[in-house]
C-alpha positions, 0 to 999 in steps of 0.5 A: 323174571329175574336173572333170566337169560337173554334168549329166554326174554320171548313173549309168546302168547297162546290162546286157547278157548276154554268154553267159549272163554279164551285163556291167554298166557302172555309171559310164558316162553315155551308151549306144548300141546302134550297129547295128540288131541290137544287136551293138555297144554303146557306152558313154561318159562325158565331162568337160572334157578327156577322152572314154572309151568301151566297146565291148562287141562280139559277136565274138572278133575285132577291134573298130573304132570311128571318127569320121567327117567325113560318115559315109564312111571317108576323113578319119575318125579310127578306134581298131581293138582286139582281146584275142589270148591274154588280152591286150589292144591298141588301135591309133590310125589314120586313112583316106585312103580306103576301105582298111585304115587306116594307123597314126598316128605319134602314138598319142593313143587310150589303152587302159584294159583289155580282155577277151573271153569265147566270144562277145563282145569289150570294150575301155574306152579314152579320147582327149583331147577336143582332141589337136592331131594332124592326123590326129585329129577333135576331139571337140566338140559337132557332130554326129558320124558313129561308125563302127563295124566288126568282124571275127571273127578277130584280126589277125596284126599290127598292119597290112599283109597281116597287118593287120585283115582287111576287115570286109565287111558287119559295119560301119555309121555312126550320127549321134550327139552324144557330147557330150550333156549328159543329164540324169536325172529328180530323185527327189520326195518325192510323187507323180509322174502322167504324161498321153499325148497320142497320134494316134490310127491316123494313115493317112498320105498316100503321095501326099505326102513331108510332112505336118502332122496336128494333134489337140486333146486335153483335159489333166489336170483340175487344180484347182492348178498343176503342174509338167510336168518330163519329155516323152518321144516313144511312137513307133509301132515301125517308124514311127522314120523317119516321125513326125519332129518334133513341137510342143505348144501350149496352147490358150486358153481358149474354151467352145466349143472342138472336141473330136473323139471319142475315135475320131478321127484328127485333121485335116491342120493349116492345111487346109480341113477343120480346125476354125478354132478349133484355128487361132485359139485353139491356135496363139496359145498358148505352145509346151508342148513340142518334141521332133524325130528323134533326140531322147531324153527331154527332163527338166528340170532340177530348178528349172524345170517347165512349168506346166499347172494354172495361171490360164493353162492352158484344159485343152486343148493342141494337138499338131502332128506332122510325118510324113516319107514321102519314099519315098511308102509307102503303109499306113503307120499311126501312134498315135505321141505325147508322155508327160508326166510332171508333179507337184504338187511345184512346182519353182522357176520355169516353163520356156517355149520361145522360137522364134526364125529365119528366118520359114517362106514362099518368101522365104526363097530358097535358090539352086542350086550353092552349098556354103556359102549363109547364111541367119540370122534374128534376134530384135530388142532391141525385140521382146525388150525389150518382153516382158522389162520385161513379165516384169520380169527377164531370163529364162535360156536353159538348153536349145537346140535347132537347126532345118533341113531337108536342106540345112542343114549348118552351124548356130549360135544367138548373142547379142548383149549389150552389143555383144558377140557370143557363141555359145549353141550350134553344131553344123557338122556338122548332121545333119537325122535327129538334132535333141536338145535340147542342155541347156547346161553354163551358163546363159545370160542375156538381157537387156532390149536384147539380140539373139538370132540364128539363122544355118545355112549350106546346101550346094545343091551337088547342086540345078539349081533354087532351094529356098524356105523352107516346112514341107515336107521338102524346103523350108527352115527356119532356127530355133531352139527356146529352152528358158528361165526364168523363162517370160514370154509371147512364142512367136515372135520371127523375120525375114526379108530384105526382099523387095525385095531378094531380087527386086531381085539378080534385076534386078526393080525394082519389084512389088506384094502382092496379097493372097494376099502374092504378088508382082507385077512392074510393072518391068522389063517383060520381068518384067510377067507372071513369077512369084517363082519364075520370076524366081528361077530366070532367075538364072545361078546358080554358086557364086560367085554364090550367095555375092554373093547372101547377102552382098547380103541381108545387107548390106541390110534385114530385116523383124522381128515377133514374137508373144505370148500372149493373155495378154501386154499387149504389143502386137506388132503395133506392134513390127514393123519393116521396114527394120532392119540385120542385127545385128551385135556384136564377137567377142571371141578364143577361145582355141585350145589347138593354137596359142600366141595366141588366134584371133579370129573374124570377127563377121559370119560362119560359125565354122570347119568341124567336123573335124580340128584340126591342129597346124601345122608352124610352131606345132609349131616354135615350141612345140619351140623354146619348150618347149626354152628353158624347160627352158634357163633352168630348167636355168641357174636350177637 
């Protein structure tokens, strides 16, 4: 396909037997089974301009696939297709509602081909990625909600009485990302070894929605680096929804180190009951690896691998798994873990994971009632600029992935580079069940002085009571993971709204820390015996309200540490800052190809909602108007 990038060149072949006969599609790069029972499959592939799927369906009737703002039918963008006497039709739509949905004047869904046999229904069909239709969504790199629905008897016509029947209960939604840039393991000339690190028949707690199990595990014994260069999830059937994001960190080197028989489960992390040592020692080390719901495979790219086997690596890692119960199930047991594949073939550089966002305690405050709450946390030019001269070069972001819990509805990661603010990923249309690490079309630099930000924008619409940031589900966090070359030795990079502030929008003037890090109110009176938490919530909190909050703290100070390795010789603790501005860098205009003049976009704020991109009706005229005394002059020219 023309122009395509270079992560999409994947050949993946899926096989699926439609009575007895096998379809194969061998140029797509992308596949989903849509529902549970495997009776929808898709397949697409996808370059710069243009999107193009097969439906392969099990049915002889029509087929219907859409794209939906949130998962419902209104506002969705939605091809319907059906093969009636060997001939084949697609049909470009949208819904108002929950009802037939009505035919688009402008029919941007292209039909490639289609056929059926007794069972079975394909259609291949493709959309440019921006239309500027009003009616069509753009396909970007938000999250997306496809719709999906089928019936088993073909239309009469296009629409009306006669139209698609309802699909009754042959239809579904699946997040996905469409725009995913997968990429496929490189061949190697040796050998190829893979270690698992699983839990070990986890009880989970059903007297708790979240929990933290954490296990230590003994790595490969290795006399000479290697290079980790895929990490794959082994998840417990039945356990997809449960064992929820996971994060490996090598330990440092300690003699003593405690090492649990082969038979035991592990321990709840940051309890009284697990080996300090894990904490001291683990916790420290670099982060390994991260995966989170959704997610595939994470394979590297063909000039990084994370190094295990080197003057750095103890032989041991620490793995933490977050296990998602909401529901309060009780009997749920789990062996679910992380495959490593690794080789002696050294790649050209080591890969290292950066976490940067808001610090994870209660204040972080979330109010009530808000639909569009900011919330950002930054890594500042001193912290990066210290572990940078440290490494001696800029290291190069190559892989991203966002972090929230429930209310997080719109996320970004930025950087800020000579004063010029850009974007290294977004998505506004998050989605906290589906987290991939999102490998970028380009490289990023980062650069001794340069800012790293993350920014999620929450809807608390439905909450009566504040939400704070914690570990738990239903807390908050605001994080991004950094996949990155060449691997130097800071973890850890976040801020956090000074506290003052925070308390002080509530009216408190003055308090004290004791030594748990709660608070202590000694001004006003009335607030002398309150709690953080009562004095959060004694706010009259509206929409409005919420927003002058976000826009006070930003518009106050910010406290920023961050933390290396043991093996950095940084000193981290002298970098914290207590009283820095919130960075803030210019945006440069992006070009928007539905209108005749780029569009700036603010510096200090959220970018535009996913969704529809619309041609407006003025633009529209002047682009008629302009394309017409072109073909004028070009006529007179002649």
């Amino acid at each position: 396909m023309a122009n395509m990038s270079p992560f999409c060149v994947i050949t993946v072949i899926t096989a699926i037997i439609f009575g007895g006969n096998i379809v194969v599609g061998n140029d797509f790069t992308h596949h989903e089974s849509l529902d549970e029972e495997g009776k929808f499959h898709l397949l697409w592939k996808f370059d710069d301009e243009k999107i193009e799927f097969e439906a392969q369906v099990q049915t002889t009737g029509w087929v219907g696939l859409g794209l939906s703002p949130n998962g419902g039918m209104p506002g969705s963008d939605i091809a319907i297709g059906w093969v009636k006497d060997g001939t084949a039709y697609l049909t470009d739509r949208y819904a108002e509602a929950k009802a037939q949905p009505s035919v688009d004047e402008s029919q941007d869904w292209e039909l490639v081909s289609g056929y059926e046999n007794g069972t079975h229904t394909v259609l291949r069909f493709n959309r440019k990625l921006t239309t500027c239709d009003v009616r069509d969504r753009v396909i970007n790199e938000d999250t997306l909600r496809v719709l999906w629905a089928w019936h088993d008897q073909d239309p009469e016509e296009e629409s009306g009485v006669s139209g698609p029947t309802y699909h009754g209960t042959n239809r579904g939604a699946r997040a996905t990302l469409l725009l995913n840039r997968k990429l496929t393991e490189t061949p190697t000339t040796g050998n190829t070894y893979s270690f698992d690190l699983l839990m070990n028949n986890v009880s989970v707690p059903d007297h708790q929605d979240t929990t933290y199990w954490c296990h230590v595990f003994e790595m490969p014994n290795l006399t000479t680096k290697h290079h980790v260069i895929k990490a794959e999830p082994i998840i417990t059937p039945g356990n997809e929804g449960v064992f929820h994001h996971v994060l490996v960190y090598k330990c440092r080197t300690n003699p003593n180190i405690t090492i649990l028989p082969a038979e035991h489960p592990g321990h709840e992390c940051q309890s009284p009951n697990m080996p300090i040592d894990w904490a001291e020692d683990c916790y420290e080390g670099s982060i390994v690896s991260a995966w989170a719901i959704g997610g595939g495979d994470l394979i590297y790219p063909e000039h990084v691998g994370y190094p295990i086997g080197d003057d750095e690596d103890s032989g041991y890692v620490l793995m933490e798994v977050h296990y998602d119960n909401p529901q309060l199930q009780s009997g749920i047991r789990d062996s679910s873990g992380i495959r490593m594949t690794y080789t002696p073939e050294l790649r050209d550089n080591d890969a290292g994971t950066l976490e940067v966002g808001v610090i994870v305690n209660k204040y972080h405050a979330i109010p009530p009632r808000a639909v569009d709450f900011k919330s950002a946390g930054f890594c500042g030019s001193q912290c990066l600029s210290a572990f940078l001269e440290e490494l001696g070069e800029p290291i190069k972001i190559i892989g991203v992935m966002l972090h929230a819990h429930l209310l997080g509805v719109r996320l970004n990661a930025r950087l800020i580079h000579n004063g010029v603010e850009t974007d290294i990923a977004r998505d506004d249309n998050y989605d906290f069940n589906l987290q991939n690490m999102r490998m970028l079309k380009e490289e990023i630099t980062v650069h001794p002085g340069d800012t790293l930000i993350t920014e999620c924008i929450y809807n608390s619409a439905h909450k009566d009571t504040m939400v704070y940031g914690g570990r738990g589900t239903p807390e908050e966090m605001c994080e991004t993971f950094f996949l990155y070359y060449p691997k130097f030795d800071m973890n850890f990079c976040d801020s956090l709204p000074n506290v003052y502030h925070t308390v002080n929008f509530a009216g408190a003037q003055d308090f004290t820390f004791d030594e748990n890090f709660d608070v202590h109110f000694t001004a006003p009176e009335h607030m002398v015996n309150m709690t953080y938490e009562e004095v959060m919530e004694a706010v009259p909190w509206t929409r409005e309200k919420a927003r002058d909050f976000s826009e006070f703290l930003f518009n106050s100070t910010f406290y920023s540490s961050c933390r290396g390795t043991p093996q950095s010789n940084v000193d981290a603790d002298a970098l914290q800052e207590f009283a820095l501005p919130f960075p803030r860098g210019t945006r440069l205009p992006t070009e928007d190809i539905c209108s005749l003049s780029a569009t700036p976009t603010p510096g200090d704020g959220p970018g535009p909602a996913g969704g529809s991109t619309a041609l407006q009706a003025h633009h529209a005229a002047g682009y008629v108007l302009l394309t017409y005394l072109v073909v004028l002059v070009l006529t007179v020219w002649a």
